[in-house]
C-alpha positions in Angstrom: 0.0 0.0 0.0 1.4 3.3 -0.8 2.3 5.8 1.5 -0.3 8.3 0.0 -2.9 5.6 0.2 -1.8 5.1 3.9 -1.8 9.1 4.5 -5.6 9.6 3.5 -6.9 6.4 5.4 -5.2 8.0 8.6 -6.8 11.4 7.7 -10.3 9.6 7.5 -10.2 8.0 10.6 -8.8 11.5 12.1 -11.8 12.7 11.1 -13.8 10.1 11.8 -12.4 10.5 15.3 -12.3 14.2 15.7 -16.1 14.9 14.1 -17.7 11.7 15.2 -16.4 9.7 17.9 -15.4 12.2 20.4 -18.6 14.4 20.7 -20.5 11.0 20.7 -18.2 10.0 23.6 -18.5 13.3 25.5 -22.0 13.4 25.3 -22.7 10.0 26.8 -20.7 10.7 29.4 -22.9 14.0 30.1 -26.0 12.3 29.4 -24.5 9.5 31.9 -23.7 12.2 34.6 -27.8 13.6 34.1 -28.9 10.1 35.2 -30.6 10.4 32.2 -29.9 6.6 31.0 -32.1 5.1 33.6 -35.7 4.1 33.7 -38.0 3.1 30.9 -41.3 4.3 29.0 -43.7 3.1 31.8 -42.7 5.2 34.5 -41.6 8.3 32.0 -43.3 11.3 32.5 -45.6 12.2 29.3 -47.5 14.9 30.3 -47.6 18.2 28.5 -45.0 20.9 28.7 -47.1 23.5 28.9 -45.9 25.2 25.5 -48.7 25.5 23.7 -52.0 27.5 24.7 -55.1 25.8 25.9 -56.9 24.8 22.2 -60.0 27.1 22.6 -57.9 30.2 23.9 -55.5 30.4 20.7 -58.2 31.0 18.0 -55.8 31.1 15.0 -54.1 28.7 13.1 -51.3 27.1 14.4 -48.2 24.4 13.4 -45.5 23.4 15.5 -42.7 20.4 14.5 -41.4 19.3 17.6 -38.1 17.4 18.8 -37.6 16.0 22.2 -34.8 13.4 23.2 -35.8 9.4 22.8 -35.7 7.4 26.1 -32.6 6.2 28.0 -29.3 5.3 25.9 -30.4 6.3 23.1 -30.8 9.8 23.6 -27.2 10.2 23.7 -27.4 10.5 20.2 -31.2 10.8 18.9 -34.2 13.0 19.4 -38.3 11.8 18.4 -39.6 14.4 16.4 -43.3 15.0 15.5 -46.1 17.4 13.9 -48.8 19.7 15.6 -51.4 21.5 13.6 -55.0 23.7 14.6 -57.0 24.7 12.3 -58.3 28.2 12.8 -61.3 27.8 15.6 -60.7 24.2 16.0 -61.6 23.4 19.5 -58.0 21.3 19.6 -55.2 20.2 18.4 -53.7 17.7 16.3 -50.7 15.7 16.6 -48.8 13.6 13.8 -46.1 10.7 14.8 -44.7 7.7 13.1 -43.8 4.8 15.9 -42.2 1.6 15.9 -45.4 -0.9 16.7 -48.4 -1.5 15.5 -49.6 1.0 12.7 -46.7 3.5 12.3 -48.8 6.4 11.7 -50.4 7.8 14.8 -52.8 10.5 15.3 -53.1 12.4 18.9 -51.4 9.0 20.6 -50.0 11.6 23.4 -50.3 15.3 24.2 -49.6 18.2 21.6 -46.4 19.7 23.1 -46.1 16.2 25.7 -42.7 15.2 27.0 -41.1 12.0 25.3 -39.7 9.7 28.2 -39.7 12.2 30.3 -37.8 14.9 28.3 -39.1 18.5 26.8 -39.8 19.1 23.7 -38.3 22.1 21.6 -39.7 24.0 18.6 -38.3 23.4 15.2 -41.0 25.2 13.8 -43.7 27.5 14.4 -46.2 28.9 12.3 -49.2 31.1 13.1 -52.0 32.1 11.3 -52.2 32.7 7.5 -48.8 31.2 7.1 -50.3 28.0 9.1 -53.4 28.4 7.4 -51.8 27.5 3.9 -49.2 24.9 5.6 -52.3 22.9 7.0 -54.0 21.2 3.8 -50.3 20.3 2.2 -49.1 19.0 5.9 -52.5 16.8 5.9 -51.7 15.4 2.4 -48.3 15.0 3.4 -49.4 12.7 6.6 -51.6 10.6 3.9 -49.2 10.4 1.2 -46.1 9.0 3.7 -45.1 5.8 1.3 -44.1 3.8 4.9 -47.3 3.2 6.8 -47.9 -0.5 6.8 -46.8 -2.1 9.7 -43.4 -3.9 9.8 -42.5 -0.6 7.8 -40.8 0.9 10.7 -37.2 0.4 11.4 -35.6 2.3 14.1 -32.0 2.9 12.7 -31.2 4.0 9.9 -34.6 4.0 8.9 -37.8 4.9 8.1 -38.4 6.2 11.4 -40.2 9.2 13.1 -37.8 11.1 11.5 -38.3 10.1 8.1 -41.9 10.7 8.6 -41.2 14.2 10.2 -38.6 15.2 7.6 -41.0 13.7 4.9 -44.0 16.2 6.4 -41.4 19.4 6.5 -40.6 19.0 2.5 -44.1 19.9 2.3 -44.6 23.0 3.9 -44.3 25.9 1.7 -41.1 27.8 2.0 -40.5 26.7 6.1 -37.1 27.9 6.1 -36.1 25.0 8.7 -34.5 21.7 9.1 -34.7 19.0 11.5 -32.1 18.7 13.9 -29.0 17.1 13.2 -29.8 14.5 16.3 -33.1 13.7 14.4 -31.6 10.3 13.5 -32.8 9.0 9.8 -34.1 12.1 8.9 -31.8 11.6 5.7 -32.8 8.1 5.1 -33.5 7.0 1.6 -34.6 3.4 0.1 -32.2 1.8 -1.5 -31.7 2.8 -5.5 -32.6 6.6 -4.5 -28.9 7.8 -4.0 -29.1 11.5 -5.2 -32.4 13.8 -4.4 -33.3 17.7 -3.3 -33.0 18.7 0.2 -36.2 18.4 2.3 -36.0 22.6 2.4 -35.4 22.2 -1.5 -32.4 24.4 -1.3 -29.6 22.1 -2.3 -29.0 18.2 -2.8 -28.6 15.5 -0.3 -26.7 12.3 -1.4 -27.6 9.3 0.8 -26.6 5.4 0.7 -29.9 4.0 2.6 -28.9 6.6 5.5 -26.2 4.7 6.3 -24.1 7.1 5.2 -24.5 10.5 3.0 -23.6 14.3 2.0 -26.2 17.4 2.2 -25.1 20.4 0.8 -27.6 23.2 1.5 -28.7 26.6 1.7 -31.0 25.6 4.8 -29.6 22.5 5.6 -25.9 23.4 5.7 -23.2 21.1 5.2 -24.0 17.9 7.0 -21.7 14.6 6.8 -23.8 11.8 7.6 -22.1 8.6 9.1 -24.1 5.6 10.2 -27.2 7.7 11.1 -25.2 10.3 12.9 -24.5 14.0 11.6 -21.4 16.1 11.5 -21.4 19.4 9.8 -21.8 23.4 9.4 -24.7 25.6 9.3 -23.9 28.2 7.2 -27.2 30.5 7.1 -26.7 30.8 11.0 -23.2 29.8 12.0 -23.2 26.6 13.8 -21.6 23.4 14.4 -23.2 20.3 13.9 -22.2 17.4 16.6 -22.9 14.1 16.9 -25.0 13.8 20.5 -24.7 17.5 21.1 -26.8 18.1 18.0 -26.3 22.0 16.9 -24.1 24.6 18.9 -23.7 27.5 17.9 -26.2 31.2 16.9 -29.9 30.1 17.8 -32.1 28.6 14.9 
């Protein structure tokens, strides 16, 4: 083997090292130090958060995507991330999620803006009134047209998962300026044979090998190395790092 050859393998597992296995590493360790790898679903809390207005009180339109960390281990490195809408003068709300038993697509299986195993959720996006008043009939189709509803569809890593779904449901909102988190593991999961595509935010192109592993170069998106599932990378709209585990660090989104 040459030494050239030699040279760039030890500069990919640098890398690998430096943007991958380190911040995964430290934030286990900080997630260890929480006490945040103990219990399980049946004794999580579930309840709401309190971040959303009581349904009959907020008589506008409203959509919220939201990301909370997954239970135990695994939200070292991975957050659950689902959709919210309200119709103007609905009397409540309405909450999308994809699951990993049973039927993956669930309707209102837990509160709006509830916790996930415990944790809080946070906003990826909000939208009120006219702007969620045009988002509402295109998120609906989106929730009917997701291709991976039959049951058995679901795989947990690399994918589809809730991310997939949720990623699938933010491609078609009009113009929503966001991206899921870096921590929303499978978000860039493709089938197999779909290698090259548009970014969900349909600002650049996202190369994927069955979310195993994959590039994203976008305006929205940033610059996002993906690696078994897990995301390195820049955003470049809004200067941040990307981080394994840590997720994004850097000016708010």
């Amino acid at each position: 083997m040459s030494a050239a050859v030699l040279a760039l393998l030890r500069t990919i597992l640098l890398g690998i090292l430096v943007l991958f296995l380190l911040p995964l590493a430290s934030h286990a360790l900080w997630w260890a130090m929480r006490g945040n790898g103990a219990g399980d679903g049946s004794a999580a809390d579930w309840s709401s958060a309190g971040l959303l207005p009581a349904p009959r009180s907020a008589t506008g339109a409203m959509v919220r995507v939201y990301a909370a960390r997954v239970g135990r281990w695994r939200g070292i490195f991975a957050h659950h991330t689902w959709i919210v809408v309200k119709a103007a003068g609905a009397p409540r709300y309405t909450r999308y999620d994809v699951v990993g038993w049973g039927r993956p697509v669930r309707t209102d299986g837990w509160a709006a803006d509830g916790r996930w195993f415990g944790n809080a959720p946070e906003p990826v996006l909000a939208l009120d009134g006219p702007a969620a008043e045009v988002a509402i009939p295109a998120i609906n189709a989106a929730v009917e047209s997701y291709p991976h509803r039959a049951p058995g569809s679901y795989q947990a890593w690399p994918g589809p998962n809730s991310n997939t779904f949720a990623a699938h449901v933010l491609a078609h909102i009009p113009d929503s300026g966001v991206t899921l988190p870096p921590t929303a593991l499978g978000k860039d999961w493709a089938p197999l044979g779909s290698f090259a595509g548009i970014t969900p935010s349909r600002t650049g192109l996202r190369l994927s090998l069955a979310g195993y592993a994959g590039l994203t170069l976008g305006w929205v998106e940033g610059i996002e190395i993906n690696l078994l599932g897990t995301v390195a990378g820049l955003d470049l709209r809004r200067p941040a790092l990307k981080l394994p585990g840590w997720g994004r660090i850097g000016v708010p989104a």
